[in-house]
C-alpha positions as CSV (number, residue, x, y, z in Angstrom):
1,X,-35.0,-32.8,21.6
2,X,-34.4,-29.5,23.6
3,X,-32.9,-26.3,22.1
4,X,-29.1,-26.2,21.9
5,X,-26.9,-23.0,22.7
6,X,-27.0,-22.9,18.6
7,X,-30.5,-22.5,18.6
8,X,-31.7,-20.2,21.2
9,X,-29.7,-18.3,24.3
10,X,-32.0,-20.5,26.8
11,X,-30.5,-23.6,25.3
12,X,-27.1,-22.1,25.9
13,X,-28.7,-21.4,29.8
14,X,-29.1,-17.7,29.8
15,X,-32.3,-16.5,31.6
16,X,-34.3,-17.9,34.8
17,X,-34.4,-21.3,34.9
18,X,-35.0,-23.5,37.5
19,X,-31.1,-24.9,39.1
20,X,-30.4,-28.4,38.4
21,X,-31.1,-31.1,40.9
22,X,-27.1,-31.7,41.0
23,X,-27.1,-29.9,44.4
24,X,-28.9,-32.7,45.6
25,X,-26.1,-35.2,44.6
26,X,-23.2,-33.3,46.3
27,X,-21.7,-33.6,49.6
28,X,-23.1,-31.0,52.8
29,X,-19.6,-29.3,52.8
30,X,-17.4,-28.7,49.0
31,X,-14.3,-27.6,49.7
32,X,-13.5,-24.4,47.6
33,X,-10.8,-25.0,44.8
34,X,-9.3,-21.9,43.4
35,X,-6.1,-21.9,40.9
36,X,-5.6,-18.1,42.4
37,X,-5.1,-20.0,45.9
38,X,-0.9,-20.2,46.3
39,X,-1.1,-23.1,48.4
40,X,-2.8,-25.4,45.5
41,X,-0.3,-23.5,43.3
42,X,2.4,-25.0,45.1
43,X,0.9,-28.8,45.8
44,X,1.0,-28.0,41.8
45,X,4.3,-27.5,41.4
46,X,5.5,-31.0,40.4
47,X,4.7,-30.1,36.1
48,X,7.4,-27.1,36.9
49,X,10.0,-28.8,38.5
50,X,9.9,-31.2,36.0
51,X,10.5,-28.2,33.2
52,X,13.0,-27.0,34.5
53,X,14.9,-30.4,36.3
54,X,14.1,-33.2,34.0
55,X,11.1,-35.3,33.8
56,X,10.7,-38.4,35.9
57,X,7.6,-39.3,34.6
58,X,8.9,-41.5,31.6
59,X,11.0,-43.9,34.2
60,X,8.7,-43.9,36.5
61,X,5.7,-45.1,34.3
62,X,8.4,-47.5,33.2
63,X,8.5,-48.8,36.8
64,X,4.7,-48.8,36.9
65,X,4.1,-51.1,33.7
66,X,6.7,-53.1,35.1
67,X,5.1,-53.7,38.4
68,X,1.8,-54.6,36.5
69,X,3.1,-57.2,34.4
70,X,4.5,-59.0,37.6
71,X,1.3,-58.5,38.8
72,X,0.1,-60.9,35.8
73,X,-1.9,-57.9,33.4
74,X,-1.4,-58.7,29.4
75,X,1.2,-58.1,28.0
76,X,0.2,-56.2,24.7
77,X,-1.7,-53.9,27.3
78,X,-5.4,-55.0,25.3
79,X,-8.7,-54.9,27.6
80,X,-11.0,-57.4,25.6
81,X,-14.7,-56.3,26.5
82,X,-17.2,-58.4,24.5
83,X,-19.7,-56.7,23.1
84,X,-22.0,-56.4,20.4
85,X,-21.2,-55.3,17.2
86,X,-23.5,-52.4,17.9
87,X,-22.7,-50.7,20.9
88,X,-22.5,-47.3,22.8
89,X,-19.6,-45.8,25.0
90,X,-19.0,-42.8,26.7
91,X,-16.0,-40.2,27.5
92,X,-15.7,-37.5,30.0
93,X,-12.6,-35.5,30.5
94,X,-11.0,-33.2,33.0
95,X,-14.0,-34.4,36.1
96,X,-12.7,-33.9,39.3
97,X,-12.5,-30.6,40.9
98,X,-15.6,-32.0,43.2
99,X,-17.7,-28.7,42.8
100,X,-20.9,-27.5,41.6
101,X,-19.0,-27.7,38.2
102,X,-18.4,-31.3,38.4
103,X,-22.1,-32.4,40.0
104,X,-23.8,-30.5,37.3
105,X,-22.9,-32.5,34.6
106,X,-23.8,-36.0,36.6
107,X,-27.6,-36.0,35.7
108,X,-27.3,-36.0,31.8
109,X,-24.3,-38.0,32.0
110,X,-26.4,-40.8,33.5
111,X,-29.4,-40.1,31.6
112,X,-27.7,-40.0,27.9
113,X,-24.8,-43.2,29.3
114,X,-27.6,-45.2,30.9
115,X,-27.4,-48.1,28.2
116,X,-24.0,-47.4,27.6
117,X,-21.3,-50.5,28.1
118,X,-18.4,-48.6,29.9
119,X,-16.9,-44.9,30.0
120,X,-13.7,-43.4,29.7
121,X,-12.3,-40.6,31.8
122,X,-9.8,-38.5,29.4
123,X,-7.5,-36.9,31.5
124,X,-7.0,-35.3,35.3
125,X,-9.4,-37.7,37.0
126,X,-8.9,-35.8,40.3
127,X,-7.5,-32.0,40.8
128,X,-5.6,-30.5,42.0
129,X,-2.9,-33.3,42.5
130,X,-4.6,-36.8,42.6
131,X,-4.9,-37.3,45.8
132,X,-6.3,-40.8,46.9
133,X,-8.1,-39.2,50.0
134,X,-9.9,-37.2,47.1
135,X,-11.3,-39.6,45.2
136,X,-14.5,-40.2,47.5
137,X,-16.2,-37.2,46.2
138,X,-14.5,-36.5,43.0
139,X,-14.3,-39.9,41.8
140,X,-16.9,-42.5,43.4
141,X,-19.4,-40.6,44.7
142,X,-20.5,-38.4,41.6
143,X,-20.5,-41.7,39.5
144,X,-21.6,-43.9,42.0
145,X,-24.9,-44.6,39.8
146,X,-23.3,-44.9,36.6
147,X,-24.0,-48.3,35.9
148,X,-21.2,-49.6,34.0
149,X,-17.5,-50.2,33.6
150,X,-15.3,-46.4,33.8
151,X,-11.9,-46.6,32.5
152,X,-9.3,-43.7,32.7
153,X,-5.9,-42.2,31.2
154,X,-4.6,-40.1,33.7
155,X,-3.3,-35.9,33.1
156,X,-1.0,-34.3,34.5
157,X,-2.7,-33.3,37.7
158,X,-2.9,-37.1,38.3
159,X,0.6,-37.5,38.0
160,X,1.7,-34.5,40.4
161,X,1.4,-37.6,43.2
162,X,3.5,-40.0,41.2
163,X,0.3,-41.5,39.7
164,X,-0.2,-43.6,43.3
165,X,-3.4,-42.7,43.8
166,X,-4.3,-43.2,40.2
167,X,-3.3,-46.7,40.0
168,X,-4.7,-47.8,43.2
169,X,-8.3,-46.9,41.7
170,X,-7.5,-47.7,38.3
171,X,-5.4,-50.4,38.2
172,X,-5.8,-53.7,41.2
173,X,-5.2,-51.6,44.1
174,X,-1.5,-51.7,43.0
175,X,1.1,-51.1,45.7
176,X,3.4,-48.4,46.0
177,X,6.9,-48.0,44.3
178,X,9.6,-48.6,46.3
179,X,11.6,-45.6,46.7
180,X,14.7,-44.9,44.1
181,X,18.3,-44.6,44.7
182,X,19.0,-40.7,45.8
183,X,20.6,-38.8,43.2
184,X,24.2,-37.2,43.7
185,X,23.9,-34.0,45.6
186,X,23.2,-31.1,43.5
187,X,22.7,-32.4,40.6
188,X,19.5,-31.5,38.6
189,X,18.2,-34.5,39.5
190,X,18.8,-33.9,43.3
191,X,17.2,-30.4,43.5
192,X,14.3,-31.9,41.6
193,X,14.1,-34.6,44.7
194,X,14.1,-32.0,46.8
195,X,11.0,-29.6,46.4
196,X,8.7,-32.7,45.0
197,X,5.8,-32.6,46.3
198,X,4.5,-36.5,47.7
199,X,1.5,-37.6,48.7
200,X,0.7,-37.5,52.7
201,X,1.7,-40.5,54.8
202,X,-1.8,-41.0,55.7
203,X,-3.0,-39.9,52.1
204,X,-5.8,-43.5,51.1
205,X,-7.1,-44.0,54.3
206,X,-10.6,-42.8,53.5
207,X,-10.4,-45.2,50.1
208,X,-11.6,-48.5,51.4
209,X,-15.3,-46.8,52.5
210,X,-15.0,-44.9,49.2
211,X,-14.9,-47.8,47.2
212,X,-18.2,-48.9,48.5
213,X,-20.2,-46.2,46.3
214,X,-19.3,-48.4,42.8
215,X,-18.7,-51.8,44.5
216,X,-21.3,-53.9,42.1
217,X,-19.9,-56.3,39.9
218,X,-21.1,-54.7,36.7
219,X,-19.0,-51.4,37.8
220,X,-15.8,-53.1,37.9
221,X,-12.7,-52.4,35.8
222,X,-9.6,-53.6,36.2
223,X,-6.6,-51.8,33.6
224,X,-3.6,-52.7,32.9
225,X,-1.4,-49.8,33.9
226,X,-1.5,-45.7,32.8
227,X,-2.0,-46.4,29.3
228,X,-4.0,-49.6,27.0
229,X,-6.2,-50.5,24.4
230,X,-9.8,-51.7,24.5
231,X,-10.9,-53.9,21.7
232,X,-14.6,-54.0,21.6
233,X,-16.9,-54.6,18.4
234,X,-15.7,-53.3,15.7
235,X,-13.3,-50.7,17.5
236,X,-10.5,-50.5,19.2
237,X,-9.5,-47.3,21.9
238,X,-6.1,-46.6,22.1
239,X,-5.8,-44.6,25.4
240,X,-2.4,-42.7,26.2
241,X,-0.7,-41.4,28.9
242,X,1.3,-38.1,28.3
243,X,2.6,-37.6,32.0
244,X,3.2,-34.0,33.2
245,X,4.6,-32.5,30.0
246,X,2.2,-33.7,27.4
247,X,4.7,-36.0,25.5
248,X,5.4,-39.9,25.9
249,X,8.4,-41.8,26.7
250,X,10.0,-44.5,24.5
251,X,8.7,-47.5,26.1
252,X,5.1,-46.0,25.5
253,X,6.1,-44.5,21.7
254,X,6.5,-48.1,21.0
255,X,3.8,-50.1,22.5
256,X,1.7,-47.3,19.8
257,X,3.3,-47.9,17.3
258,X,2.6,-52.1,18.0
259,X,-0.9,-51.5,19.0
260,X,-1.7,-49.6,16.2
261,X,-1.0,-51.8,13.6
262,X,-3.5,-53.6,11.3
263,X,-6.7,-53.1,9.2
264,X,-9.1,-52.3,12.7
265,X,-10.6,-49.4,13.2
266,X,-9.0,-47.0,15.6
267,X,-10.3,-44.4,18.1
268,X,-7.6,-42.7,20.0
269,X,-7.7,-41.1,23.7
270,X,-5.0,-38.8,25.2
271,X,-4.2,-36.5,27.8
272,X,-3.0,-34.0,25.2
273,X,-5.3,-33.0,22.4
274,X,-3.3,-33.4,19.3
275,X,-5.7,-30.3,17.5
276,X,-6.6,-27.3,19.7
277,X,-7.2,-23.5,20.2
278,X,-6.3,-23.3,16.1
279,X,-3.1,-24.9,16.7
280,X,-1.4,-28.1,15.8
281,X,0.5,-30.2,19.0
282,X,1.5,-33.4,17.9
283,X,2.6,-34.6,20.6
284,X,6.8,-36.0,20.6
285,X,7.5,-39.2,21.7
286,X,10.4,-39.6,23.3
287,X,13.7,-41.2,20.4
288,X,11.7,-39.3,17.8
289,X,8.5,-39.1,15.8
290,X,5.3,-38.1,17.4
291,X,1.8,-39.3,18.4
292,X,0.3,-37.6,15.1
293,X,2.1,-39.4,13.1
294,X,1.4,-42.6,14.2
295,X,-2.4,-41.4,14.0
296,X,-2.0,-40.2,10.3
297,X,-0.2,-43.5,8.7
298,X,-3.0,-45.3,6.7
299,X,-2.0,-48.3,7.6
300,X,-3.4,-47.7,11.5
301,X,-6.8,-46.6,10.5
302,X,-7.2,-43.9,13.2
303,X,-10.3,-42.3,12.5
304,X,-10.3,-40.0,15.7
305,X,-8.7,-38.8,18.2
306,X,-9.9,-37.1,21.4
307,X,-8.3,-35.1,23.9
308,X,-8.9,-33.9,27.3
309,X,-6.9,-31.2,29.6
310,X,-8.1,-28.2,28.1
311,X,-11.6,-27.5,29.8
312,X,-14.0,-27.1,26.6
313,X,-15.2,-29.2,23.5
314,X,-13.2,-28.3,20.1
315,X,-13.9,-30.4,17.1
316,X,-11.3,-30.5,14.0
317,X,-12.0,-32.3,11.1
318,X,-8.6,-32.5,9.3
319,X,-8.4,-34.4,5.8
320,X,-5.4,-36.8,5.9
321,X,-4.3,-37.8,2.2
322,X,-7.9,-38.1,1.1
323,X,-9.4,-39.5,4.6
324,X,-10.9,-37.3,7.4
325,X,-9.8,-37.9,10.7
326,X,-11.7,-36.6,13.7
327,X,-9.8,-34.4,15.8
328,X,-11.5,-33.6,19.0
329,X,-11.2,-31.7,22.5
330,X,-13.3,-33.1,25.2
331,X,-12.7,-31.9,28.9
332,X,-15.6,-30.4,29.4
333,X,-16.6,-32.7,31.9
334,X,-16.2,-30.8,35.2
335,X,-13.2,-28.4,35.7
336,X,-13.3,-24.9,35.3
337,X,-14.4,-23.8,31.8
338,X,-11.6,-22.7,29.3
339,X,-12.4,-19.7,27.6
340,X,-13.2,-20.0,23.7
341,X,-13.6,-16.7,22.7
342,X,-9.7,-16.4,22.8
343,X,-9.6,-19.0,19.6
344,X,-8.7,-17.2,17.3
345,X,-10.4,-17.5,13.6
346,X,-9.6,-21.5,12.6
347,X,-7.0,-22.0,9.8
348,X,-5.3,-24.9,10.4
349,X,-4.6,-28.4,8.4
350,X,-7.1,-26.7,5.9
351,X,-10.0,-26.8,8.8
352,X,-11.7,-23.1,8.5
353,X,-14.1,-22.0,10.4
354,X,-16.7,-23.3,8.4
355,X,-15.6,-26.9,9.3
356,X,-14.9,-26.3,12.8
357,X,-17.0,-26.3,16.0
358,X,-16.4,-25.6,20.1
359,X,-18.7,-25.3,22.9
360,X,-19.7,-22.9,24.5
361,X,-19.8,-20.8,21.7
362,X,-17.5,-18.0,21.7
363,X,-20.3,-15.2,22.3
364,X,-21.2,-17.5,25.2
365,X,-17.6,-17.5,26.5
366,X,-17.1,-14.2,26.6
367,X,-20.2,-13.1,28.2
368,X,-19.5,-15.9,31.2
369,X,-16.0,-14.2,31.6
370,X,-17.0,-10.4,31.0
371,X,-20.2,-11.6,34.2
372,X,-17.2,-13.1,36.1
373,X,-14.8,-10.4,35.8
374,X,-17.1,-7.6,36.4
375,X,-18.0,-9.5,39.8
376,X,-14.1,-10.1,40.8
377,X,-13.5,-6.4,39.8
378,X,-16.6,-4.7,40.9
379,X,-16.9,-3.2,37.9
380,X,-19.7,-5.0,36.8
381,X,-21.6,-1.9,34.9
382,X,-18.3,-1.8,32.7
383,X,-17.5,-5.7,32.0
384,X,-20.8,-7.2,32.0
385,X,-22.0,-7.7,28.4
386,X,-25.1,-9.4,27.2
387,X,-25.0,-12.9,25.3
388,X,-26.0,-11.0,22.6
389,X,-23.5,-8.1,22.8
390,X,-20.8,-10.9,23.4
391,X,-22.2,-12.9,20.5
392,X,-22.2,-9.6,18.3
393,X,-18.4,-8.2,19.0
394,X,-17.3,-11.8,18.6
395,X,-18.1,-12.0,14.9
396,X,-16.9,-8.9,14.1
397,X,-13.7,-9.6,15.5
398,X,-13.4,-12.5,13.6
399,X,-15.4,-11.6,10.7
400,X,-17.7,-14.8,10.8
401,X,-20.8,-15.7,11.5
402,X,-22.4,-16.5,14.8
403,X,-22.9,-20.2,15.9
404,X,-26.0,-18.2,17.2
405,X,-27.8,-15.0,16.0
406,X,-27.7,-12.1,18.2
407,X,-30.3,-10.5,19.1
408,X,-32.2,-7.7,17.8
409,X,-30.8,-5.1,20.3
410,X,-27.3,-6.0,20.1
411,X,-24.9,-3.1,19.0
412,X,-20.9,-3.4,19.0
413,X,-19.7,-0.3,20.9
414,X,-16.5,1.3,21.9
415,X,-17.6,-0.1,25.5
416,X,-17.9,-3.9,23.7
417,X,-14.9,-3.8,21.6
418,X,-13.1,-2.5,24.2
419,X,-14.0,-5.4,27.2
420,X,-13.7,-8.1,24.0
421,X,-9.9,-7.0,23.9
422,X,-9.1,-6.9,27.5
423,X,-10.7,-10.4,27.9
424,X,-8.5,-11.6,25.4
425,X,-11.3,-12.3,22.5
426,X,-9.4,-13.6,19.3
427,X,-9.2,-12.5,15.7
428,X,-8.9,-12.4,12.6
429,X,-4.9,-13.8,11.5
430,X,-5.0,-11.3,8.5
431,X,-4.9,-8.7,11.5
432,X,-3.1,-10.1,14.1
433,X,-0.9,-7.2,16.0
434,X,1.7,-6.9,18.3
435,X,-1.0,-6.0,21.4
436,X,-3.6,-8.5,20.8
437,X,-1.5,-11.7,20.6
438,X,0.4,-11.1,24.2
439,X,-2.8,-9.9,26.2
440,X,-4.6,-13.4,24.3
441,X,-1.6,-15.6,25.7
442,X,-1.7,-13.8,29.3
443,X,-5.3,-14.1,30.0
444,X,-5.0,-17.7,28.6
445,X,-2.0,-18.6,31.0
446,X,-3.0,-16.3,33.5
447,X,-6.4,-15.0,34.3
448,X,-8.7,-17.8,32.5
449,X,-8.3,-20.2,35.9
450,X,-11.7,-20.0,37.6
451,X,-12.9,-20.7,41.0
452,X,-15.6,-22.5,42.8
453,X,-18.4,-19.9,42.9
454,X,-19.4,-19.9,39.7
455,X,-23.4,-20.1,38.8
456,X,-25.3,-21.6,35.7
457,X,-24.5,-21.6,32.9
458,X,-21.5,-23.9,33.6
459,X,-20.9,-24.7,30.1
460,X,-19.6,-28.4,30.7
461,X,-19.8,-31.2,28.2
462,X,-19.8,-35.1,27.9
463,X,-19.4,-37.6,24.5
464,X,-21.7,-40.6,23.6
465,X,-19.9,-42.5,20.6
466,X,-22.5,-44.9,18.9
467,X,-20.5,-47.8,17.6
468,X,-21.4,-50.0,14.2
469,X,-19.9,-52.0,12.2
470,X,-20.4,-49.1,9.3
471,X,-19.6,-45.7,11.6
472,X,-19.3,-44.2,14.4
473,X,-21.5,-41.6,15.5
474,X,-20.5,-39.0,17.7
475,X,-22.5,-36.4,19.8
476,X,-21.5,-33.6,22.4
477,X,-23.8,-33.2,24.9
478,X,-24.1,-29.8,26.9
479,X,-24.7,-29.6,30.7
480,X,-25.4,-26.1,31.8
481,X,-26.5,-26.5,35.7
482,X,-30.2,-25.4,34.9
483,X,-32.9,-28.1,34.9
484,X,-34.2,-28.2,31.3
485,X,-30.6,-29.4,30.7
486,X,-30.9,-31.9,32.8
487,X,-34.0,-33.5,31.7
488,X,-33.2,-33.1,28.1
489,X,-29.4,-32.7,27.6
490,X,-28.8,-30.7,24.5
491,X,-26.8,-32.0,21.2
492,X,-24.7,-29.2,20.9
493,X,-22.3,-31.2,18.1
494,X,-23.0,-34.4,16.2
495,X,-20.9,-36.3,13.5
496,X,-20.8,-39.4,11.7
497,X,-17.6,-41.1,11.3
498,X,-17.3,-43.8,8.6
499,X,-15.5,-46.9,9.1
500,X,-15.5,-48.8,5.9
């Protein structure tokens, strides 16, 4: 097995190594996505509107499921796959940005998923705003060889389109809404009508030759709607849809509560990670009560549940009334990395930092950003740190110790400590201050989105989950961009999960 970023800096990708053969896999021309652009900004806008005018989303899911059960899908929303009793699946989140980024984890995706019965796509299949158009080289063409069955939950960049484009792919080519009543003029409502952003008249048109890239029979999936279950083996995968706002609506709040039920195991997969950054987000369902809860009751045997949406891997295991429960982040799998040197040192739901575990590694984090940075501002002599230098300043901050020794030649200097704050690197709670804690939120919220030109390391991740009828073994798997990751994808996190 190849060295992990825990094990040695060329694990983590640092160095010359030879680029991946991704390039190889991606279209001649990749158009440029940047979240500094104003015009994706405001295709984007949809998740704000909806903050400030009311959210649609709830009804309008509403409308979907209904349309589906016309349609003839199940009722109780199950996907029955029949499989062994021992069996392997796979989960990706946060894919489609259609850059270097995305391609670079498609080799060890197929080579660690090529016996694998189906996958699951957790959150913001397409960026910026799930367009259908899009999907040819976000969607089909990256996965084209992935031999199996891919299921999805869509995020909120899937839903800035009304979720059309999502449910044509996803869910029997199902037709459009028809159009709703318009609202009394100026009314919240109305002013919301009024800047959403739609998909184009023409937006699909490209679709039909898309669809040719995964048209064998063993590819096929057919879901129910936005949100379902999938009993297979032993197992069953409860996947959720949180809309724009990362909460659910009634309808949905119930249909979880009813699926959860009974003595089976229980895996759960959401937009919204329910554990992240050090912080707990339950998630509300709409009428009361939240997702967490549901997750927590005994009687539902959840013994995970993974998120996508923020762009890194996060693993939380929290002990629930003598019982651990997995809580993971997994959207690693293709948009822009989120920074993890702003984590703060982990105290939450008694999970310490001893228990807890990201990738990249925070030293690796904030030497991609301090590289990136000191190319943006051309001050590259003043923001560039080593991995070791990064690695070094991080555990002092924090006062732990590294997922990876520095090396030998590593000192922490004014310069370091100094780039570490600006770059928001977390701390220690016992001295949290009144500077560190706003420049933290504002380069998470502000100066964290990335662009297309990024190099290796890419820092992007993927999850094989082992199913027996015993436990469930669960494995993050790195994809850096460089070829020995390719060939040999790292284990950069591995647990067992017991299900008796």
């Amino acid at each position: 097995m190849s060295d992990s970023s825990r094990d040695t800096a060329q694990g983590a990708g640092w160095g010359s190594a030879e680029r991946g053969a991704y390039q190889q896999l991606m279209p001649v021309h990749v158009e440029k996505l940047s979240w500094l652009n104003p015009r994706t900004l405001w295709a984007a806008r949809n998740g704000v509107l909806a903050s400030w005018f009311g959210d649609p989303t709830g009804r309008t899911r509403s409308r979907w499921a209904a349309q589906r059960a016309e349609a003839g899908a199940p009722a109780d929303r199950v996907i029955r796959r029949d499989v062994p009793d021992r069996f392997s699946f796979m989960v990706i989140g946060d894919t489609g940005e259609g850059d270097a980024c995305q391609y670079s984890v498609v080799p060890g995706f197929l080579k660690a998923g090529q016996d694998t019965e189906f996958a699951v796509i957790a959150s913001d299949v397409i960026y910026p705003v799930g367009s259908a158009d899009d999907y040819g080289t976000k969607f089909f063409r990256p996965y084209q060889d992935y031999p199996a069955p891919i299921y999805a939950i869509p995020g909120n960049h899937d839903w800035y389109e009304d979720l059309g484009a999502f449910m044509r792919v996803f869910c029997a080519d199902a037709p459009p809404l028809a159009p709703e009543p318009a609202p009394r003029p100026l009314t919240r409502a109305w002013w919301r009508s009024l800047l959403w952003h739609r998909p184009r008249p023409t937006d699909g048109q490209h679709l039909p030759d898309a669809r040719k890239l995964r048209s064998a029979p063993e590819q096929q999936a057919v879901q129910p709607g936005p949100y379902w279950a999938i009993d297979a083996g032993p197992v069953r995968i409860v996947g959720i849809d949180t809309g724009l706002l990362g909460t659910i609506d009634a309808e949905q709040g119930a249909w979880l509560r009813e699926i959860s039920r009974g003595p089976k195991p229980k895996i759960l997969i959401t937009g919204s990670p329910l554990y992240v950054d050090g912080e707990h987000h339950p998630c509300a369902i709409e009428g009361g009560g939240t997702v967490d809860d549901i997750v927590r009751d005994p009687e539902h045997h959840y013994v995970a549940a993974i998120g996508g949406d923020i762009h890194n891997y996060q693993r939380y295991p929290v002990d629930v009334d003598g019982r651990t429960v997995q809580y993971v982040v997994a959207g690693g799998g293709g948009a822009f990395m989120h920074a993890t040197h702003t984590i703060p040192r982990v105290s939450v739901a008694n999970v310490t930092e001893r228990d807890f575990r990201c990738y990249p590694l925070r030293g690796d984090s904030l030497a991609f950003y301090s590289r990136l940075y000191g190319r943006r501002l051309r001050l590259r002599r003043f923001f560039t740190l080593t991995e070791s230098e990064a690695t070094a300043v991080v555990s002092e901050r924090l006062g732990i110790e590294p997922g990876r020794a520095p090396g030998p030649d590593a000192r922490v200097t004014r310069r370091t400590r100094l780039v570490a704050s600006l770059l928001g690197t977390g701390g220690r709670p016992d001295r949290a201050s009144r500077f560190r804690l706003p420049v933290r939120k504002l380069y998470t919220q502000l100066f964290s989105p990335g662009s297309a030109t990024y190099s290796p390391p890419f820092f992007k991740c993927f999850l094989r989950l082992d199913v027996t009828p015993e436990a469930v073994r669960l494995r993050c798997f790195a994809a850096t961009g460089n070829r020995p990751q390719e060939l040999d994808p790292p284990v950069e996190d591995e647990v067992t999960i017991a299900l008796k």
